[in-house]
C-alpha positions in Angstrom: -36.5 -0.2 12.1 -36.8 3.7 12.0 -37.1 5.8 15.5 -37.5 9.0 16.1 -35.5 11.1 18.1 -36.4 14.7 18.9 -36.6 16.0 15.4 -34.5 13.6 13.6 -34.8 10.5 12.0 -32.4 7.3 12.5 -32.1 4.5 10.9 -30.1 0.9 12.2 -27.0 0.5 10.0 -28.3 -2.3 8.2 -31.0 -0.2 6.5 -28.5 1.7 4.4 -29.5 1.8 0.6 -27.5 0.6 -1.8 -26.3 3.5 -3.1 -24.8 4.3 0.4 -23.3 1.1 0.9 -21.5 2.0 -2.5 -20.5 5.5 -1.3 -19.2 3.7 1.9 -17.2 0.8 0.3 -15.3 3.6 -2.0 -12.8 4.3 0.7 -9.5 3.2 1.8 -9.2 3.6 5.6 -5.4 3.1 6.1 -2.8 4.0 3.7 1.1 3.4 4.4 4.2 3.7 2.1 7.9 2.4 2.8 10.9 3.0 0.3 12.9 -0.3 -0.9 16.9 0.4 -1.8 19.4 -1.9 -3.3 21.7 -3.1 0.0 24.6 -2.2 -2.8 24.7 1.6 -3.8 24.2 1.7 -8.0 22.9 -1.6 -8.3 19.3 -1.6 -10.5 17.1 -2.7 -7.6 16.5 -5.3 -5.4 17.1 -8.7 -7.0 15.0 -10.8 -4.1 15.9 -14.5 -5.5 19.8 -13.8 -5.2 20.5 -10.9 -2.6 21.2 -11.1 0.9 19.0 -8.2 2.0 17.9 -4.6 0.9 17.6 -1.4 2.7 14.2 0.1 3.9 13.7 3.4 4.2 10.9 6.4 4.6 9.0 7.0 2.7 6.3 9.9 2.4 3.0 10.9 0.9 2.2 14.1 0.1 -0.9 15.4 0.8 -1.0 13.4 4.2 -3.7 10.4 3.7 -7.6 11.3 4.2 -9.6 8.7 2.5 -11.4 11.5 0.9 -8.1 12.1 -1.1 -7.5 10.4 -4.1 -4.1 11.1 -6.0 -0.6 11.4 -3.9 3.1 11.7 -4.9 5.0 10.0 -2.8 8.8 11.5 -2.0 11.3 8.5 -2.0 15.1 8.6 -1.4 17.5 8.4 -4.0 18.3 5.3 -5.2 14.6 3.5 -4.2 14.0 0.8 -6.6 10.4 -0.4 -4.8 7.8 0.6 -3.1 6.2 -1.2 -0.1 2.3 -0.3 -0.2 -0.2 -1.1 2.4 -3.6 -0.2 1.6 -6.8 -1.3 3.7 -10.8 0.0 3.6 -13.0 -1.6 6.2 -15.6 -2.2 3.8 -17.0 -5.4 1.5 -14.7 -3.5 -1.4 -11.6 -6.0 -2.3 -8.3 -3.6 -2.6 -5.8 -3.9 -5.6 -2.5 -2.7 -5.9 -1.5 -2.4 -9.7 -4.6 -5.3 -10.5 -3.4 -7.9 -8.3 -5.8 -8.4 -5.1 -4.4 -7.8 -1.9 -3.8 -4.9 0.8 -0.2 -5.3 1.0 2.2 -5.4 -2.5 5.9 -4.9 -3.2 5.6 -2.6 -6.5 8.3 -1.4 -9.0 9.1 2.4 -8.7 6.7 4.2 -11.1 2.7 4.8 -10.8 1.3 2.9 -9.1 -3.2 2.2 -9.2 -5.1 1.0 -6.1 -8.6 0.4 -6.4 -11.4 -0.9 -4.5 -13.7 -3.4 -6.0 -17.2 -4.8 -5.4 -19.6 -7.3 -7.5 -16.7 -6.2 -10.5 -17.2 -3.0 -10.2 -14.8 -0.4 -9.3 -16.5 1.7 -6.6 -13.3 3.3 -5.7 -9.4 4.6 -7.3 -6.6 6.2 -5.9 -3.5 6.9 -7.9 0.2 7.3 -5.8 3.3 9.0 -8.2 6.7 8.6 -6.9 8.6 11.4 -6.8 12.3 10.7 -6.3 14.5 13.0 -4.0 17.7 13.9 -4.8 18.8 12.9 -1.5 19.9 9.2 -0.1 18.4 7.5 2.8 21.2 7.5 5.4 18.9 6.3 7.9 17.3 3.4 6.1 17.3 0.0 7.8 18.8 -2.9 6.5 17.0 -6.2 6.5 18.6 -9.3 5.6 16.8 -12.6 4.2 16.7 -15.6 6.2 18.8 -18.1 4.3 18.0 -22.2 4.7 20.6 -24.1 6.4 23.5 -25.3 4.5 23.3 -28.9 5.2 26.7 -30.6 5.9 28.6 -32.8 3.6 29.2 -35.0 6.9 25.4 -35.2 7.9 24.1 -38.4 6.8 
């Protein structure tokens, strides 16, 4: 399935050779950060079985993402106890966050490893090192949990 076109030579997608398909599936396409803060100031972090909420907040990588990059620090304000990571490659590759599978993970401030994955093989690694600034996040967001209903004492 090869044409030629003028001086060039083009072949259908589905002709790559391994070794391309390899080269391809290293990548991660999209790559987003948040910053996760304690909805109390001081507290040790986000405490997601008993709290009502925590505060979200920027959060930024530095250089700005190029799949071609590999290793970031990421500037988070002070007092961030988690980062929100979104990684995604359009590829065959499956992405981990800190080993467990899965494009989107809630991860514990300190280093943290994505890698992309395919027949067991690690075709792909990025690394992201939080690097926390000495200013708050005045402008975070807070988000509260939802909370079941409180059934009645009277409801029977």
């Amino acid at each position: 399935l090869r044409r030629r076109v003028g001086e060039a030579l083009f072949r259908a997608p589905h002709t790559y050779t391994r070794q391309q398909r390899v080269n391809m599936a290293a990548s991660i396409n999209f790559l987003s950060v948040d910053a996760q803060l304690p909805l109390t100031a001081g507290a040790e972090g986000v405490d997601y079985k008993s709290s009502e909420g925590f505060k979200k907040a920027k959060a930024v990588l530095v250089p700005a993402f190029a799949s071609g990059t590999t290793a970031y620090s990421v500037e988070v304000p002070a007092g961030t106890s988690h980062i929100n990571v979104m990684a995604t490659s359009f590829s065959r590759a499956v992405v981990k966050i800190n080993g467990q599978p899965g494009n989107m993970a809630l991860v514990a401030l300190g280093p943290i490893a994505i890698t992309l994955e395919e027949g067991g093989a690690v075709v792909g690694a990025y690394t992201l090192s939080p690097k926390v600034l000495a200013t708050g996040a005045h402008d975070a967001e807070v988000i509260m949990h939802e909370k079941a209903p409180v059934v009645s004492a009277d409801a029977a």
